[in-house]
N, CA and C atoms as a LAMMPS dump frame, in Angstrom:
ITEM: TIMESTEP
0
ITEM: NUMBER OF ATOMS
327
ITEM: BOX BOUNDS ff ff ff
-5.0000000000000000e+02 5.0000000000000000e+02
-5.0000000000000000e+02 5.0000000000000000e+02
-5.0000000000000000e+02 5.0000000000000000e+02
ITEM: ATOMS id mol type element x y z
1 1 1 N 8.55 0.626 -11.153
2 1 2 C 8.179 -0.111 -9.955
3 1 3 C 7.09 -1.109 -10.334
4 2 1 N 7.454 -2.357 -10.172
5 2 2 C 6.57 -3.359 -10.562
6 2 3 C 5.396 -3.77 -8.93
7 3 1 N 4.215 -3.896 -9.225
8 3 2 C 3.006 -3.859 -8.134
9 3 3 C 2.541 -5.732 -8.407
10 4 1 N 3.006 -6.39 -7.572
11 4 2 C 1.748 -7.561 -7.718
12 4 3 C 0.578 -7.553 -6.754
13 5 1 N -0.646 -7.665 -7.603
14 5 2 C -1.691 -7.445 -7.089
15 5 3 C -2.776 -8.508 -6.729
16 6 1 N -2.739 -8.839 -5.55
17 6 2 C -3.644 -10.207 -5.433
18 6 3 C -4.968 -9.705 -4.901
19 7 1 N -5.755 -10.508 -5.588
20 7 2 C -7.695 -10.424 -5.164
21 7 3 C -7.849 -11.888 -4.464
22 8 1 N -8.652 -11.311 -3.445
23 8 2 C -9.3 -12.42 -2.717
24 8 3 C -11.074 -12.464 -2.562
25 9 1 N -11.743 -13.645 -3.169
26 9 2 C -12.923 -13.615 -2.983
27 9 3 C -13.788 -12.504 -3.567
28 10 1 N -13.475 -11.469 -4.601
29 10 2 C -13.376 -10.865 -5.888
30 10 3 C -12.833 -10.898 -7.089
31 11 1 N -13.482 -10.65 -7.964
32 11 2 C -12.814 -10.576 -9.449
33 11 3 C -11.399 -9.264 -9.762
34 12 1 N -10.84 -9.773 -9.946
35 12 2 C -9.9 -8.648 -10.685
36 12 3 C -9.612 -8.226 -11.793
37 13 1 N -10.813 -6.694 -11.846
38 13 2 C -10.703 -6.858 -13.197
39 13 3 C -9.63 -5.973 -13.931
40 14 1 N -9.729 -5.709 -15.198
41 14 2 C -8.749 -4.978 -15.675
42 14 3 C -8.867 -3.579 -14.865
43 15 1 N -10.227 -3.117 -15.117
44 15 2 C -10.643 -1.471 -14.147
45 15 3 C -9.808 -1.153 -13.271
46 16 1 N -10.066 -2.613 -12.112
47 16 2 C -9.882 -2.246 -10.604
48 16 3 C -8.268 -2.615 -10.442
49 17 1 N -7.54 -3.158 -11.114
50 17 2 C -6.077 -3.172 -11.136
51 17 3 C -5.467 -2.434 -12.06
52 18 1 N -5.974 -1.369 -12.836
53 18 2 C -5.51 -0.292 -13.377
54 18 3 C -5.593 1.033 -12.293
55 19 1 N -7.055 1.15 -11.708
56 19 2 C -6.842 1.844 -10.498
57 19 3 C -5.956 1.658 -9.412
58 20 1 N -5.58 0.316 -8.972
59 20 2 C -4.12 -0.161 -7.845
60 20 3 C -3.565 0.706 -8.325
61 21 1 N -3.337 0.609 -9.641
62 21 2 C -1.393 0.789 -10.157
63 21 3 C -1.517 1.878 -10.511
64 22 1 N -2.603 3.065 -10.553
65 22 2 C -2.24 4.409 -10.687
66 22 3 C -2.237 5.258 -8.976
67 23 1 N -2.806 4.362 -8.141
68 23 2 C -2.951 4.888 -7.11
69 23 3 C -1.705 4.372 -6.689
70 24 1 N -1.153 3.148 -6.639
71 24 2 C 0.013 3.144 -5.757
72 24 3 C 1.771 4.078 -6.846
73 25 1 N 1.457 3.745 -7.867
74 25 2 C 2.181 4.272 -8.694
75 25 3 C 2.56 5.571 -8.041
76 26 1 N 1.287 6.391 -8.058
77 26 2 C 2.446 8.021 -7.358
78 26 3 C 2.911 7.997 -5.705
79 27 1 N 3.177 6.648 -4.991
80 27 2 C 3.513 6.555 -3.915
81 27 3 C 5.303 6.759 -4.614
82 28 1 N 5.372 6.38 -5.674
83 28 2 C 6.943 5.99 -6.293
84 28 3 C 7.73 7.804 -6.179
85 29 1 N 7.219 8.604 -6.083
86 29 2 C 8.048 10.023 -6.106
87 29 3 C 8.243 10.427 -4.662
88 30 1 N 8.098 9.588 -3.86
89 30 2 C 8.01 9.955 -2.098
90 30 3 C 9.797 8.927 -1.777
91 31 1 N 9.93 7.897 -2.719
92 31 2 C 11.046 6.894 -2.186
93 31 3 C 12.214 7.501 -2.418
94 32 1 N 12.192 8.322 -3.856
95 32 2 C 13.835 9.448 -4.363
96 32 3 C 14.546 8.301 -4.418
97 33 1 N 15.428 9.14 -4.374
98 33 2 C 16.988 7.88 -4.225
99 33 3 C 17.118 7.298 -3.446
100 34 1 N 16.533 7.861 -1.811
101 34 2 C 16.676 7.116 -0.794
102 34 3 C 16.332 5.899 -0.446
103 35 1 N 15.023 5.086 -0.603
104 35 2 C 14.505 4.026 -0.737
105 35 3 C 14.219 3.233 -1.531
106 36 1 N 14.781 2.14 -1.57
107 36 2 C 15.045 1.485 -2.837
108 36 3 C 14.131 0.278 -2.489
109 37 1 N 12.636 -0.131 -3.129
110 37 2 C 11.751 -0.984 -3.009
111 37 3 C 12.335 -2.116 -3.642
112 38 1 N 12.175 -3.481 -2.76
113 38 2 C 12.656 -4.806 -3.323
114 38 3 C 11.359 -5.634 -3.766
115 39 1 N 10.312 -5.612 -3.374
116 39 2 C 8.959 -6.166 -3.743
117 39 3 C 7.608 -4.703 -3.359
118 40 1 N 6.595 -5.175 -3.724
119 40 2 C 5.687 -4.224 -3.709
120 40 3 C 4.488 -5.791 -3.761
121 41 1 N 3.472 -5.94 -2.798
122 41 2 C 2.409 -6.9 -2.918
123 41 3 C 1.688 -5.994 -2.4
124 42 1 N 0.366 -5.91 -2.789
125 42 2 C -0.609 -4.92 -2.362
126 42 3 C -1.949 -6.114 -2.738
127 43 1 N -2.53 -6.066 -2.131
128 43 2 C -4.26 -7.519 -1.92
129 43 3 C -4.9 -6.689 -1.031
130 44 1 N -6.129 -6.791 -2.38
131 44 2 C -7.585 -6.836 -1.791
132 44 3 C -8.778 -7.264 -1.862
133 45 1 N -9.494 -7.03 -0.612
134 45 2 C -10.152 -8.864 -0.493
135 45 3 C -11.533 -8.366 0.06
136 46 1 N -12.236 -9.096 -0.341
137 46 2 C -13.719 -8.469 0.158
138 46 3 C -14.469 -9.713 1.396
139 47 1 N -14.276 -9.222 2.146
140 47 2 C -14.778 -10.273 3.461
141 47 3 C -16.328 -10.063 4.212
142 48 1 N -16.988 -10.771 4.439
143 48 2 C -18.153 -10.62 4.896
144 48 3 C -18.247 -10.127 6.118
145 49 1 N -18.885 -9.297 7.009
146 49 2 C -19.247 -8.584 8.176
147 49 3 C -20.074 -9.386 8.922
148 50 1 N -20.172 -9.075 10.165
149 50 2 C -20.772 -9.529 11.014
150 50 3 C -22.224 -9.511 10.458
151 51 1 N -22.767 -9.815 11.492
152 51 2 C -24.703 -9.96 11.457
153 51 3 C -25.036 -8.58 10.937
154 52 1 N -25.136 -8.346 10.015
155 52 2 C -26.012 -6.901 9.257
156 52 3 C -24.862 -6.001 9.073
157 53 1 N -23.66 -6.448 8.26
158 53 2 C -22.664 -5.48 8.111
159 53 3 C -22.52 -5.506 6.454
160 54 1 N -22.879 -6.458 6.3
161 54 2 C -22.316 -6.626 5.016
162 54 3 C -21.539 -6.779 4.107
163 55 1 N -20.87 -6.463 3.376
164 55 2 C -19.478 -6.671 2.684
165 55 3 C -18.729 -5.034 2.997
166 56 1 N -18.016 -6.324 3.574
167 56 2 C -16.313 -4.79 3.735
168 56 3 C -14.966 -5.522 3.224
169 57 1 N -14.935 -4.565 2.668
170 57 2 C -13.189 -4.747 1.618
171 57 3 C -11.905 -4.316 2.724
172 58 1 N -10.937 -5.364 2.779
173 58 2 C -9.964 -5.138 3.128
174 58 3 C -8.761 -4.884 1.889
175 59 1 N -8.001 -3.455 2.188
176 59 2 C -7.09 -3.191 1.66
177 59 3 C -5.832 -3.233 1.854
178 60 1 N -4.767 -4.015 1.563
179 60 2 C -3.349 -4.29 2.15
180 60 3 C -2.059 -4.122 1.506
181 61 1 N -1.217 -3.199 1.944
182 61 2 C -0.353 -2.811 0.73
183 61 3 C 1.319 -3.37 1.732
184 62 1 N 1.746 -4.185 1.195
185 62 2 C 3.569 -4.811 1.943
186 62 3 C 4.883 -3.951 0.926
187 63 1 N 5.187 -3.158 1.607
188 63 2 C 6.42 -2.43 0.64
189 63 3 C 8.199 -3.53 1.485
190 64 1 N 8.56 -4.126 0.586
191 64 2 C 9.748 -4.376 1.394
192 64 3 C 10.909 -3.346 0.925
193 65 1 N 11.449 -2.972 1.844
194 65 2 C 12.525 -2.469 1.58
195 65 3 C 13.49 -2.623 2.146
196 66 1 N 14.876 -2.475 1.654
197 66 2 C 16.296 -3.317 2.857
198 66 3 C 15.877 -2.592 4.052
199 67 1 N 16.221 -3.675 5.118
200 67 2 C 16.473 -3.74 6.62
201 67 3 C 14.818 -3.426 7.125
202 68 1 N 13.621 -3.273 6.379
203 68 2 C 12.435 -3.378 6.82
204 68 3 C 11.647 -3.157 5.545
205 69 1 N 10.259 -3.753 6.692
206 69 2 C 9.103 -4.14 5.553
207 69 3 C 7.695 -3.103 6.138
208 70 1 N 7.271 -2.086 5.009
209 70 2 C 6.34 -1.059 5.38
210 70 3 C 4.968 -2.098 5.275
211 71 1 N 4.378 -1.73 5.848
212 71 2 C 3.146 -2.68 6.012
213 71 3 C 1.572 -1.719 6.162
214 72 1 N 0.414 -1.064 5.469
215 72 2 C -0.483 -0.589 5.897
216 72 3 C -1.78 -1.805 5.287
217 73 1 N -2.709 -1.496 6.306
218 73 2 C -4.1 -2.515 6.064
219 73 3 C -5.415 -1.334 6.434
220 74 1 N -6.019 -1.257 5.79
221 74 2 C -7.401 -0.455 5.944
222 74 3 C -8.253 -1.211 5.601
223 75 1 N -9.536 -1.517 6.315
224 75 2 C -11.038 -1.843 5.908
225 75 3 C -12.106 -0.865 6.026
226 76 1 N -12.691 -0.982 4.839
227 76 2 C -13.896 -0.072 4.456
228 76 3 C -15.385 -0.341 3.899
229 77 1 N -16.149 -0.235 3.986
230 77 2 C -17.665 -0.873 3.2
231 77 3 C -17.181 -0.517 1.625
232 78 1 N -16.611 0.561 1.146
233 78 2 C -16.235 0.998 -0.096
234 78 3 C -14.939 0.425 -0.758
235 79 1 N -14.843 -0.086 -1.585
236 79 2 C -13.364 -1.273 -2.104
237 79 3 C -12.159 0.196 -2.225
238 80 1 N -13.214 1.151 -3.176
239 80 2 C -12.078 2.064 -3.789
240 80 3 C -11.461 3.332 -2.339
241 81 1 N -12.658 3.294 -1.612
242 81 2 C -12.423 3.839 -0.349
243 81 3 C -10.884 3.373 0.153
244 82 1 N -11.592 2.125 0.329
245 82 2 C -10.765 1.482 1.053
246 82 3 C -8.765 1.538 1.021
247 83 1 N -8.892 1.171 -0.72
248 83 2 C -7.732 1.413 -1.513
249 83 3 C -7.135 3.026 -1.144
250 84 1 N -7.836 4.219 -1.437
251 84 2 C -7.473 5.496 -1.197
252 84 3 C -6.779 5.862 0.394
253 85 1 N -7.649 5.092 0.927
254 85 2 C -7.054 5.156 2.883
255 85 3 C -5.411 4.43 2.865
256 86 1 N -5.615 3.261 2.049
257 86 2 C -3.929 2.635 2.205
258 86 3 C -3.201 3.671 1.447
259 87 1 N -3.438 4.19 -0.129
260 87 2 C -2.671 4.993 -0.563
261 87 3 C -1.889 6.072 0.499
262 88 1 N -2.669 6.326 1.265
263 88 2 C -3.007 7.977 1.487
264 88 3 C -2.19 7.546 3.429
265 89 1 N -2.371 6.46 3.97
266 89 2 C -1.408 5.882 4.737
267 89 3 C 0.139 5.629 4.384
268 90 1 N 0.672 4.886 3.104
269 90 2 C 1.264 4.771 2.874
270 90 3 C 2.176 5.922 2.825
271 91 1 N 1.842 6.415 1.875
272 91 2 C 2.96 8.42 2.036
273 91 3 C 3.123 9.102 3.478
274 92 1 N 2.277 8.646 4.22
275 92 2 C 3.017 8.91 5.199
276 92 3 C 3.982 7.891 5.922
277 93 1 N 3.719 6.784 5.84
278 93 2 C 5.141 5.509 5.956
279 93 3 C 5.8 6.014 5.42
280 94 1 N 6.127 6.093 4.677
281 94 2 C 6.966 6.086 3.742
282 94 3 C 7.586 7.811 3.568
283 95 1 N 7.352 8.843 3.69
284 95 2 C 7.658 9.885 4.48
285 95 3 C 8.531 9.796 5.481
286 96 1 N 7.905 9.348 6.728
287 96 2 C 8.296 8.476 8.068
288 96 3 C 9.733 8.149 7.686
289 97 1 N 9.623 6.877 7.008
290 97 2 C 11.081 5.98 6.899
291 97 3 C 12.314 6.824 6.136
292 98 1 N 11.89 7.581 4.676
293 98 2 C 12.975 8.395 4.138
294 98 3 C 13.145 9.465 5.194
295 99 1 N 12.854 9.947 6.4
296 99 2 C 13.955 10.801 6.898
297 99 3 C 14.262 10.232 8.05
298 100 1 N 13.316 9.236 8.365
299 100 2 C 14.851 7.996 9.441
300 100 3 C 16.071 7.674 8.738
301 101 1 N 16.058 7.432 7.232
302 101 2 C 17.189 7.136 6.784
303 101 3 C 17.937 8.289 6.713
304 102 1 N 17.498 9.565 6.196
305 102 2 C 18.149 10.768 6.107
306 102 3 C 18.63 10.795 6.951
307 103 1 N 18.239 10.966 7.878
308 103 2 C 18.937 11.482 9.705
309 103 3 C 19.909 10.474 10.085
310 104 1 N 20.067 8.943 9.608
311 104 2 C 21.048 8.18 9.663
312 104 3 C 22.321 8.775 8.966
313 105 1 N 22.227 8.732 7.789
314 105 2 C 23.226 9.566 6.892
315 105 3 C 23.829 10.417 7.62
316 106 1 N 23.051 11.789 7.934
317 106 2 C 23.845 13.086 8.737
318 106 3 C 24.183 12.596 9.503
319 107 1 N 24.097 11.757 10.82
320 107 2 C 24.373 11.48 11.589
321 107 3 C 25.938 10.907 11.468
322 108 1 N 26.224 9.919 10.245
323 108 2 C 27.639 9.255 10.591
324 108 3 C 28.085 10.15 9.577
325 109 1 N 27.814 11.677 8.969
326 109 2 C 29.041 12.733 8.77
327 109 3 C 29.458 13.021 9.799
């Protein structure tokens, strides 16, 4: 499963896109046979806060897959936080969608 990983208004370094791709990487044993990923874009972006907030990282992970596109976004004061909340969202999308498809299947036996 190939991950493109876009930074916004941060550096990307080798570290922090080796961490993406091991964190989204074990999202890949939740899809089985059933879901077959056509792109994977996952960006994160560090945006400034209101009056005395400071820097908060937005985390955004787009899974397309035929006939729909999984979509989770988390913001956090913590980048890697932040990243762990989409991981940890995602498996459950993605949970979610493989037994909508399952239950399609049984359904037209």
């Amino acid at each position: 499963m190939h991950i493109n990983i876009k930074a916004s208004n941060l550096d990307l370094t080798p570290a922090l896109k080796t961490y993406i791709e091991d964190k989204m990487i074990v999202l890949e044993k939740y899809f089985g046979n059933v879901i077959k990923v056509i792109n994977f874009d996952f960006e994160i972006e560090m945006a400034v806060g209101g009056q005395n907030k400071g820097e908060i990282f937005r985390a955004e992970a787009n899974i397309d897959i035929p006939g729909n596109l999984l979509r989770v976004e988390k913001t956090e004061r913590d980048m890697y936080k932040a990243i762990d909340k989409v991981r940890d969202h995602l498996e459950l999308v993605i949970k979610k969608q493989k037994e909508k498809i399952e239950d399609k299947r049984k359904k037209k036996k």
